[in-house]
C-alpha positions as CSV (number, residue, x, y, z in Angstrom):
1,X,-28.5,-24.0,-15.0
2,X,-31.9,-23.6,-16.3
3,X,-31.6,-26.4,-18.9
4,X,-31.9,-28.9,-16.1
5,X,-34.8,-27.2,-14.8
6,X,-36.9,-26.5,-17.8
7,X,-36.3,-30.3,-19.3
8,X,-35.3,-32.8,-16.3
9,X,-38.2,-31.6,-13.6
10,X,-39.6,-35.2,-13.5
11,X,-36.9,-37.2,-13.1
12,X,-35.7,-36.7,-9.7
13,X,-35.3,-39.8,-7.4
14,X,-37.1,-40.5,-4.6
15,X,-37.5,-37.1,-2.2
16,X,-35.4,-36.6,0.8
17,X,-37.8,-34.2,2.4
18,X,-37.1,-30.8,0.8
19,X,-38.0,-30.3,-3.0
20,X,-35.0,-27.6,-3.1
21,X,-32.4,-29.7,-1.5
22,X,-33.4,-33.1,-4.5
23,X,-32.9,-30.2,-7.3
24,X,-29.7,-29.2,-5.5
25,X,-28.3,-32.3,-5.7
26,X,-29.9,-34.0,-8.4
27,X,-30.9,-31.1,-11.4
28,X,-28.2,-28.1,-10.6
29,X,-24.2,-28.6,-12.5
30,X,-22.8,-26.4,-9.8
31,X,-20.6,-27.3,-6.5
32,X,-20.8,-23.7,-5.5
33,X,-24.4,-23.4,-3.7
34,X,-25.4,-22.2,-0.8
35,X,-28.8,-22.3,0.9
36,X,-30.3,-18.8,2.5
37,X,-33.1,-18.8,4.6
38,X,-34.2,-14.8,4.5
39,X,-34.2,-12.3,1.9
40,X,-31.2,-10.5,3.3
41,X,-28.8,-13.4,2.6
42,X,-30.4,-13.7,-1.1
43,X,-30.0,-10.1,-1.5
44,X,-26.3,-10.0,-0.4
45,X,-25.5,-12.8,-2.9
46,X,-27.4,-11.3,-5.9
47,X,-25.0,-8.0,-4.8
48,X,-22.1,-10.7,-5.0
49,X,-23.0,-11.8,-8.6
50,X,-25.2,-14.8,-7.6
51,X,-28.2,-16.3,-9.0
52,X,-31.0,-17.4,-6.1
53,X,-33.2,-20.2,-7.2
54,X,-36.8,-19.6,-5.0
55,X,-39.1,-22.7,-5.3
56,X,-42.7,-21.9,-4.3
57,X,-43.7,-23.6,-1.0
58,X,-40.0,-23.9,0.3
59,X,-39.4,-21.6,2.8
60,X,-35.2,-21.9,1.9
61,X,-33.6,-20.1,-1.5
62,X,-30.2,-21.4,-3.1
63,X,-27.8,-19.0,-4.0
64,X,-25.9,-20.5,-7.1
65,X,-22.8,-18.8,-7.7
66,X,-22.4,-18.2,-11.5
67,X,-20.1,-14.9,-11.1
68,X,-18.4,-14.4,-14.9
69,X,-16.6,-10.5,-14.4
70,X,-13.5,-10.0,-15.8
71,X,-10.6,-9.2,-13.7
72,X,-6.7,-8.2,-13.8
73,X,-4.2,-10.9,-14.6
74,X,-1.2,-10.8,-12.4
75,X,1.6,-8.3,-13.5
76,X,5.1,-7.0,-12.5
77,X,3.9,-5.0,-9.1
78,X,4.6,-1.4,-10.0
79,X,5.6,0.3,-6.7
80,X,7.6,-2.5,-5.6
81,X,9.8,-3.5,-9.0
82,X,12.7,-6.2,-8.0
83,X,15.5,-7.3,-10.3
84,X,15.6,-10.3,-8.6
85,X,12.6,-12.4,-7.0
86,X,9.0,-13.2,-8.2
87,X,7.5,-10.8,-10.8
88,X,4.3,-11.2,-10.3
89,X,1.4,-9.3,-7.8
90,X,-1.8,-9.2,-6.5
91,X,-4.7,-8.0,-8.3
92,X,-8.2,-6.4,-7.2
93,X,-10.2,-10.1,-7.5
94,X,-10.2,-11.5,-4.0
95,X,-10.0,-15.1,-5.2
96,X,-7.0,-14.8,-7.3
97,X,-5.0,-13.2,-4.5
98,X,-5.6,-15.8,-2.4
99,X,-4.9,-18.2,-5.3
100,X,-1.1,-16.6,-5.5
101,X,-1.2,-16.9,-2.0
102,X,-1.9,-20.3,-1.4
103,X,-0.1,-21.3,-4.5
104,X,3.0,-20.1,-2.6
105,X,2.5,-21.0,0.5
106,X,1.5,-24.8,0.8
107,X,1.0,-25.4,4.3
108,X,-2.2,-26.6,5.9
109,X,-1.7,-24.8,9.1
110,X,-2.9,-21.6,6.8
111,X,-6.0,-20.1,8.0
112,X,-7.9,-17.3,6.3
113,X,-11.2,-16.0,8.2
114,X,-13.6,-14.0,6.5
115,X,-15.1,-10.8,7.4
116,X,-18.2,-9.0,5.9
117,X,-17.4,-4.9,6.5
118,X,-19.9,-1.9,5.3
119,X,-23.2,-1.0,6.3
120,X,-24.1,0.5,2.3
121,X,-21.4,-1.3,0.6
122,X,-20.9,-4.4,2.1
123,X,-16.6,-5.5,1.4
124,X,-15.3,-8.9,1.7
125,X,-12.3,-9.0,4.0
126,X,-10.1,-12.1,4.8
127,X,-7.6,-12.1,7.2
128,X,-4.4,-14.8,6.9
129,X,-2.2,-16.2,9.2
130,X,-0.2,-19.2,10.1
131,X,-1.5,-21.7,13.3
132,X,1.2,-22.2,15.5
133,X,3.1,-19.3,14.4
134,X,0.7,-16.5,14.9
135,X,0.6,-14.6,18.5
136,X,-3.2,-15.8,19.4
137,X,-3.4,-12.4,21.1
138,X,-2.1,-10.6,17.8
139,X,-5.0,-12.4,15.9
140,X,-7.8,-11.6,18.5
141,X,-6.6,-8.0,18.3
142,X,-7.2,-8.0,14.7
143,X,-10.6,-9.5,15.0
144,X,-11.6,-7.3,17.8
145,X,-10.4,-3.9,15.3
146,X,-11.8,-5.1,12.5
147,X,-14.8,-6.1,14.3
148,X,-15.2,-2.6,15.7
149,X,-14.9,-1.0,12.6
150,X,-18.8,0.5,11.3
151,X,-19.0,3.0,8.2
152,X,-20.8,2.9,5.2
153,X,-18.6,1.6,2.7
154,X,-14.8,-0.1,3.0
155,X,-13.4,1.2,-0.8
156,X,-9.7,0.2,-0.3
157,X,-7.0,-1.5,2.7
158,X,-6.1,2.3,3.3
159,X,-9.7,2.3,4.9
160,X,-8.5,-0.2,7.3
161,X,-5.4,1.3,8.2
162,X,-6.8,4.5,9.2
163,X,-9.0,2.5,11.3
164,X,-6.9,-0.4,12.6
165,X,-3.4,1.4,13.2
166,X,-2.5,2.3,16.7
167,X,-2.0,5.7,16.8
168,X,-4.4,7.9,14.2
169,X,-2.1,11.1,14.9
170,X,1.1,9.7,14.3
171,X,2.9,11.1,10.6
172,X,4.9,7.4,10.1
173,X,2.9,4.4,9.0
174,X,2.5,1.8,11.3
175,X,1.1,-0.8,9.0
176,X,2.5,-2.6,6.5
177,X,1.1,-2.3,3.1
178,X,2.4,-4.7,-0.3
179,X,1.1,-6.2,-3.3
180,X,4.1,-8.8,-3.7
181,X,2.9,-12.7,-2.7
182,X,6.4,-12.9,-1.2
183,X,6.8,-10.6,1.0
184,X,3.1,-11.2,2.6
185,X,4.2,-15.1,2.9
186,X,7.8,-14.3,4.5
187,X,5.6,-11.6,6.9
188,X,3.5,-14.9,7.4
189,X,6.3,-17.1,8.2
190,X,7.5,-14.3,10.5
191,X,4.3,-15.2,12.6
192,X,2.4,-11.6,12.0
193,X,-1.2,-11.4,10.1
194,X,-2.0,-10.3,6.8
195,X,-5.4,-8.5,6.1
196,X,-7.2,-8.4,2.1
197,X,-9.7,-6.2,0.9
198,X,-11.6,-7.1,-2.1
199,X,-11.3,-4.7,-4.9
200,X,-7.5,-3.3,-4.3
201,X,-4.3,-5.3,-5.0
202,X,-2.7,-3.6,-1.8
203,X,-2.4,-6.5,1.3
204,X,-2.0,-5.1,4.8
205,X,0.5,-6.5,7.2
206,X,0.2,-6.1,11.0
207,X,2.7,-4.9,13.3
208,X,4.4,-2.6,10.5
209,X,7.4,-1.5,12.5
210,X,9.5,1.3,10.7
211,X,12.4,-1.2,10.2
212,X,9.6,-3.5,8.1
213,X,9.4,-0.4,6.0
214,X,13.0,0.0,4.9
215,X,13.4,-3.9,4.1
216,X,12.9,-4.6,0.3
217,X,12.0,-8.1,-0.5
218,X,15.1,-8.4,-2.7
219,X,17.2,-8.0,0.1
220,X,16.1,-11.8,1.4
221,X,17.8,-13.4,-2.7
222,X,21.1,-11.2,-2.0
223,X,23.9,-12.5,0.1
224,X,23.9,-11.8,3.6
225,X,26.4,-8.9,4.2
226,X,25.2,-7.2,0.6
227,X,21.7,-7.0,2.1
228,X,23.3,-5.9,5.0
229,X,25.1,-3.2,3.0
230,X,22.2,-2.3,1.1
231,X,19.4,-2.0,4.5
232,X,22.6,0.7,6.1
233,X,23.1,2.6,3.0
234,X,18.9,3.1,2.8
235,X,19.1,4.2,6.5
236,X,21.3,6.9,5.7
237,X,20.2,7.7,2.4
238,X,16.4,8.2,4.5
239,X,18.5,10.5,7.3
240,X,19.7,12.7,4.5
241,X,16.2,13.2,2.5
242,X,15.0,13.9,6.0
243,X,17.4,16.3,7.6
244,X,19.6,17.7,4.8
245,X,17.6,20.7,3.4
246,X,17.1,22.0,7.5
247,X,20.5,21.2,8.7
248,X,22.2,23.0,5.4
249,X,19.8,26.4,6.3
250,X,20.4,25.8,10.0
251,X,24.9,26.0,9.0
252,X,24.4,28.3,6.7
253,X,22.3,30.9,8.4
254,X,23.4,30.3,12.2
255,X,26.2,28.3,12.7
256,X,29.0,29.5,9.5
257,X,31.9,28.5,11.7
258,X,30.7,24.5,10.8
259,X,31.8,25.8,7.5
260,X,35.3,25.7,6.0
261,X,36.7,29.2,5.1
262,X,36.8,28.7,1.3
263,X,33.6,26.7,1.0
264,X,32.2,29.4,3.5
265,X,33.4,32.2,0.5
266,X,31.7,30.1,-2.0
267,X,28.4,29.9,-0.6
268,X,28.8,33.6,0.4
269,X,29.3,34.8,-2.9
270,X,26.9,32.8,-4.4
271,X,24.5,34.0,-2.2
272,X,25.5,37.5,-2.4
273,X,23.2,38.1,-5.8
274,X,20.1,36.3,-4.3
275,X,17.6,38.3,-3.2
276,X,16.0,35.5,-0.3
277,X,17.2,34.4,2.6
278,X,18.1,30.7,2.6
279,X,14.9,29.1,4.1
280,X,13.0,31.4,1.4
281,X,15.5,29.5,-1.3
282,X,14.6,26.2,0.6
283,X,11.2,26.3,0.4
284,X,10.9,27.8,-3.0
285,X,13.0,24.7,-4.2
286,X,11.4,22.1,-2.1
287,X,7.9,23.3,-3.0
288,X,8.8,23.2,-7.0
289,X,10.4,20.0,-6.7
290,X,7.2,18.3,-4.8
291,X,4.9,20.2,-7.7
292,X,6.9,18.7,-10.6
293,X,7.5,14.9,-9.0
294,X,3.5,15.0,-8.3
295,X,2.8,16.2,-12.0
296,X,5.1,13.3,-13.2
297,X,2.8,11.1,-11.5
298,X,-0.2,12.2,-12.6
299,X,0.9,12.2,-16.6
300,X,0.9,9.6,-18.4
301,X,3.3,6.9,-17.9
302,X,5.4,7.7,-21.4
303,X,6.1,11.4,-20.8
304,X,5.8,11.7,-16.8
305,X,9.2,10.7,-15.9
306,X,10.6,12.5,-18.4
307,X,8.7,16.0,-18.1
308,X,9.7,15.5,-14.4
309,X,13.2,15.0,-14.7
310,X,13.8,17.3,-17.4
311,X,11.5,20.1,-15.7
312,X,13.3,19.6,-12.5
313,X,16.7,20.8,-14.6
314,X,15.9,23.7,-16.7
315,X,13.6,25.0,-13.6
316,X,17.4,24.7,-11.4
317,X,19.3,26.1,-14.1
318,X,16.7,28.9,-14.9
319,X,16.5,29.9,-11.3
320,X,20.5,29.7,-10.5
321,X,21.1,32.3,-14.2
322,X,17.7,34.4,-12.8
323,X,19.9,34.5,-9.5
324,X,16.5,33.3,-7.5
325,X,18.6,31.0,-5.4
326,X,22.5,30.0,-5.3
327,X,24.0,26.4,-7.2
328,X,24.4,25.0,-3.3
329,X,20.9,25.2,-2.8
330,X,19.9,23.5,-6.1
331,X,22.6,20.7,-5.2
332,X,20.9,20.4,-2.0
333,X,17.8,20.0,-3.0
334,X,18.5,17.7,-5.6
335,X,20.2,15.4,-3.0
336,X,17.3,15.3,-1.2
337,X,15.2,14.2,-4.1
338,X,17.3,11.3,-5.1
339,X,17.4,9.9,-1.7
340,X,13.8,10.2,-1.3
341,X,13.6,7.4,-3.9
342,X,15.5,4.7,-1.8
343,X,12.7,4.2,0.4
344,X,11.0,0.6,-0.6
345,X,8.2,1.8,0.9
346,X,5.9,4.7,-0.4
347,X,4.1,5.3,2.5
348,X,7.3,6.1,4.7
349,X,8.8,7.8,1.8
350,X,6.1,10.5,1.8
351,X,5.7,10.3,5.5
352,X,9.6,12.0,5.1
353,X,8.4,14.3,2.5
354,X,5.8,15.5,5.1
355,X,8.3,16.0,7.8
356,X,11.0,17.1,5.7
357,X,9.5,21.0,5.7
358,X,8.8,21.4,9.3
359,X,12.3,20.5,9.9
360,X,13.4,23.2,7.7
361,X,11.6,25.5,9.1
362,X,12.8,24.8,12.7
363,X,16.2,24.9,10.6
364,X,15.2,28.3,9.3
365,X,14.2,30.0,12.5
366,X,16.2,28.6,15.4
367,X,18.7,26.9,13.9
368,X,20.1,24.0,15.9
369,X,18.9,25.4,18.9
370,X,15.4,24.2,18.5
């Protein structure tokens, strides 16, 4: 860029009024310029990795965009891994997520408007949908949110979903949030809006009804009545991680006559050598189990599955042999576990791991009376 300047500055052609606009077109290798005509706009492009060309006695600056970071190739999507489908997700650059988007979506009907969020830290946010498939009212209410939306600084999509979502107060998600190109384009196709945040792989979807949450992309390259199979067995699998732990406290404490005789004498005598009351055993378990499947997470990836898993075990069988709870409660609570995994979507997943313990405890107390 300054080659040309330092070396060609005589051999432009005839003016065409502006000085800046015959080294624009004549002197400057770059398609990507854009003329400013205040400090602020030079400022924000300098912030956006710019470079501003200012030409004494032109009351205009060009902002020539020469932005060389580094950024994240494409990888296998970690919280959403398929066996079969695309392998490939969005990264934290802006312009190559909408590259993967585009790239799978070829339809000129695709719009993408751009907003600028953030009084300190000014974020780039585009929001996608299809013409002609897209509620109009849908996208005006996501300009009108996002246009509402003033704080200092927009770090991540979660930012937006606090803001955006319908009800603040409510414990389920209500927005749909994915880093897999195919699901935002088949979300897309299915006429609802997708919102994209610079700096965060994560792509918002809008409306995020709960059933959106329990579909798994995969289930669209399986045959019909598999997927079918698969969604019904997820729904129960999610009823269980939510209700099992406070329904087996609620039988057990209040209502033994659910209970066959011998199983009853089981659980009885098991119980006999404990020293807590079941929602005591409950919560002890419940709480342990959370601890170790947050420290998994938090290790690093070679030993935290493993520390988890095997923690998980000898804490069970130490507790059962210390007689601090009975073998049904450890079976119970490592149902609850594994089904908590089904969920293809983390947000609804902990959203059950939040409700899980004040269903317990209404368990606990009233039993099924509450």
């Amino acid at each position: 860029m300054i080659k040309p300047l330092m070396y060609n500055p005589r051999r432009l052609p005839p003016s065409r009024g502006s000085l800046l606009k015959d080294i624009i077109c004549c002197l400057i290798p770059l398609d990507n310029v854009k003329q400013c005509t205040d400090m602020h706009q030079l400022l924000d492009q300098i912030l956006q990795g710019a470079a501003c060309l200012l030409i004494q006695g032109e009351r205009q600056g060009a902002a020539l965009k020469i932005v060389g970071y580094k950024s994240r190739t494409p990888e296998e999507p970690m919280t959403e891994a398929v066996i079969q489908g695309p392998q490939e997700g969005f990264t934290e650059c802006l312009d190559t997520t909408i590259s993967l988007l585009r790239r799978g979506l070829k339809t000129p009907n695709l719009a993408l408007e751009r907003f600028i969020l953030g009084r300190v830290n000014q974020a780039k946010i585009i929001v996608a949908y299809i013409k002609g498939l897209a509620s109009p009212q849908l996208v005006e209410e996501v300009r009108k949110r996002l246009q509402r939306i003033d704080m200092d600084a927009i770090l991540e999509s979660n930012y937006l979903e606090e803001l955006i979502r319908d009800d603040p107060l409510s414990p389920f998600p209500q927005i749909l949030a994915t880093e897999r190109p195919d699901r935002v384009i088949g979300g897309l196709l299915e006429g609802r809006v997708a919102i994209f945040t610079e700096n965060t792989p994560f792509a918002l979807i809008v409306p995020g009804e709960l059933i959106s949450h329990v579909q798994s992309s995969e289930d669209f390259y399986h045959h019909t009545f598999l997927s079918s199979f698969i969604r019904l067995m997820r729904w129960g699998a999610l009823a269980v991680s939510l209700l099992l732990p406070g329904v087996y406290v609620a039988i057990v404490s209040y209502h033994q006559e659910m209970i066959p005789l011998r199983l009853l004498l089981d659980i009885a005598s098991s119980s006999e050598a404990v020293p807590f009351p079941n929602i005591v055993e409950a919560l002890l378990m419940e709480v342990s189990f959370e601890i170790l499947r947050e420290a998994g997470v938090r290790l690093p990836r070679a030993v935290g599955q493993a520390v988890s898993i095997v923690g998980a075990l000898v804490i069970g069988e130490a507790a059962v042999t210390a007689g601090i709870v009975s073998p049904q409660m450890v079976i119970v609570v490592a149902m609850t576990g594994i089904t908590s995994f089904i969920s293809p979507s983390f947000a609804l997943a902990t959203s059950i791991r939040v409700l899980r313990f004040p269903i317990l405890l209404f368990g606990g107390f009233w039993g099924f009376s509450a």
